[in-house]
N, C-alpha and C positions, 0 to 999 in steps of 0.2 A: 508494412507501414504501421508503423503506433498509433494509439489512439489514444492520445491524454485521459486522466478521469477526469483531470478540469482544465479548464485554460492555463499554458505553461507559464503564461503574464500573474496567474494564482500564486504559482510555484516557489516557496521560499529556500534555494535549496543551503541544506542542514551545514555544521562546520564539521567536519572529518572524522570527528569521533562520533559524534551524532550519526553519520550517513554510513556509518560502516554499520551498526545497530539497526537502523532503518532497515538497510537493502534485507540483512541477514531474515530482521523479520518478515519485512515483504515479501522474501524467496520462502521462506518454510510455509508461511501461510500460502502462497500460491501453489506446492508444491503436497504442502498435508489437507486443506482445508482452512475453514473460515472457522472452526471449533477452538482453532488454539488460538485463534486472535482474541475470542470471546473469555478465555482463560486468563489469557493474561492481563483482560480489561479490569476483568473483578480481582484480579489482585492490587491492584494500584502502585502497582511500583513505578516511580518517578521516570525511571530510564526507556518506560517504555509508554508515556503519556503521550505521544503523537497519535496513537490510535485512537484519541478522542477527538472529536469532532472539531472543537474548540482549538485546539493546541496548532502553533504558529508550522509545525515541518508537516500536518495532519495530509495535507495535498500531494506535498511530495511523498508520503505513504504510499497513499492511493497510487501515486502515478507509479512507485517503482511495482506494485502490489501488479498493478495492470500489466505493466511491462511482465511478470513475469508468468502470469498468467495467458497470456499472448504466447510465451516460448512451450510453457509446461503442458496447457493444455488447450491452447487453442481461442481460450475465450475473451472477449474485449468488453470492458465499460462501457456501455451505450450512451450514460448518462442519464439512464432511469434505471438500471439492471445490466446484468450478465448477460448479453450473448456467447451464440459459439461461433467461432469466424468459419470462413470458408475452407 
């Protein structure tokens, strides 16, 4: 079962070219670490501004981010922190 990082009622989801960017990045960060998210924050490149908090696809991040973190290594968004599922 998923487990949203926020309410799916949050969720804006992105237009096509946007969400193929999104997942790519949600899969490498869940698959490499939270390091390269932090990489590519401080670079500022426009294409990849959903990783801010502010920014309108920011949820649907999170939710793919979780989702694959769910498959890759088990662990779910509690909605204060990282656990590990069962």
């Amino acid at each position: 079962m998923c487990r949203d990082a926020m309410p799916s009622s949050h969720i804006v989801p992105p237009p096509p070219d946007a969400k193929l960017i999104i997942d790519k990045m949600a899969d490498y960060v869940a698959r490499n670490g939270p390091e390269f998210e932090i990489v590519v924050r401080r670079r500022k490149d426009e294409r990849f501004r959903f990783v801010e908090a502010d920014h309108r696809y920011h949820a649907y991040y999170l939710h793919k981010k979780d989702a694959f973190l769910q498959v890759t290594r088990g662990f779910y968004w509690s909605g204060e922190n990282w656990k590990k599922g069962i």
